[in-house]
C-alpha positions in Angstrom: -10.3 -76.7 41.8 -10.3 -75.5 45.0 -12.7 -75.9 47.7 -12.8 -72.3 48.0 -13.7 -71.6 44.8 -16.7 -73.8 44.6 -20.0 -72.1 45.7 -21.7 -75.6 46.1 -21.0 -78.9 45.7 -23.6 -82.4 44.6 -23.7 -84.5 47.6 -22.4 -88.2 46.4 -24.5 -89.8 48.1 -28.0 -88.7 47.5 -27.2 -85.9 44.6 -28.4 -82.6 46.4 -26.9 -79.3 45.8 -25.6 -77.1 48.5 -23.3 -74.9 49.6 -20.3 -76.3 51.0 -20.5 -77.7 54.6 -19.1 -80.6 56.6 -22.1 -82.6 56.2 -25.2 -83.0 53.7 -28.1 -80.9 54.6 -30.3 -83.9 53.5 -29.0 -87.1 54.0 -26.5 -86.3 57.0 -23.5 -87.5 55.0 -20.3 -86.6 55.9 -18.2 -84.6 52.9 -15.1 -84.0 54.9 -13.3 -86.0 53.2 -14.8 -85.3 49.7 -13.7 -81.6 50.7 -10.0 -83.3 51.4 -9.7 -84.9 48.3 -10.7 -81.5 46.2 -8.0 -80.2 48.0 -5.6 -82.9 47.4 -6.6 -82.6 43.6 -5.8 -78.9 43.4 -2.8 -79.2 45.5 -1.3 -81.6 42.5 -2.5 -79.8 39.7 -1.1 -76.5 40.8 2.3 -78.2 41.4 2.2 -80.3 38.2 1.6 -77.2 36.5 4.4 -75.2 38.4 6.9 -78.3 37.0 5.9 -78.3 33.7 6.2 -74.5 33.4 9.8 -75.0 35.0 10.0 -77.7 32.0 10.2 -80.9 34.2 7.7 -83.0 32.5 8.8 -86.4 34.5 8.8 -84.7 38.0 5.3 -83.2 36.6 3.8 -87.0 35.9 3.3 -88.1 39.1 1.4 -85.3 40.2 -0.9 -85.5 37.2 -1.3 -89.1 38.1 -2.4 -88.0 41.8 -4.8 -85.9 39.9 -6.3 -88.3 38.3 -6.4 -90.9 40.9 -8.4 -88.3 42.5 -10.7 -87.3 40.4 -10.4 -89.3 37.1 -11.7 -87.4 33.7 -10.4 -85.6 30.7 -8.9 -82.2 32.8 -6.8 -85.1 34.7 -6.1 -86.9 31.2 -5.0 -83.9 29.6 -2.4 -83.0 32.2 -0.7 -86.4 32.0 -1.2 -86.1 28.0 0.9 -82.7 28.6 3.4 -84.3 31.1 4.4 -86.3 28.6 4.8 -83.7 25.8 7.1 -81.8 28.1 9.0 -84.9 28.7 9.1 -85.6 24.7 7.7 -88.8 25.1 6.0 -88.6 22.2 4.0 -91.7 21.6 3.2 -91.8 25.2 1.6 -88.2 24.9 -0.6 -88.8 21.1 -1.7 -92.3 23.0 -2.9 -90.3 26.1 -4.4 -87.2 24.0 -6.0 -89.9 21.8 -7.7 -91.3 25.0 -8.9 -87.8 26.0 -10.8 -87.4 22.8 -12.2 -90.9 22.2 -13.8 -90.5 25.9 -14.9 -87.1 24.5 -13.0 -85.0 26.4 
């Protein structure tokens, strides 16, 4: 998810919604660096995704880990689920896809 694509964002700090800027219109917080990590996030997933197209599902893991280091949650889960499919590490990827859907992703 880019940065750039997001219309607004929820401050972290006191939860209001705006559209994107370098700081929050109520609490004065400064979402620079929430705007970095976004980036960071999408940055990974698009590469992660490039390598496991290419079919390099090892090279492909630790971008998907970056992910979700980033920004933890089932999109995150599911790449490293699919990094390890494409790698045919097969118990590896049912444990990971089991996580995603007992966290009800």
């Amino acid at each position: 998810m880019s940065t750039e694509g997001l219309l607004e964002i929820r401050c972290p700090t006191c939860g209001a919604r705006q559209e994107w800027t370098s700081t929050c219109r109520r609490c004065k917080c400064d979402l620079r660096l929430l705007r970095t990590a976004l980036e960071a996030y999408e940055q990974n997933r698009r590469e992660c995704l490039r390598l496991l197209y290419a079919g390099f599902g090892r090279e492909a893991l630790a971008h998907a880990q970056t992910c979700e280091r980033l920004r933890p949650g089932p999109h995150a889960q599911k790449l490293v689920a699919l990094c390890h499919l494409v790698d045919e590490n097969w118990a590896r990827a049912i444990e990971c896809a089991r996580s995603v859907a007992a966290d009800g992703g």
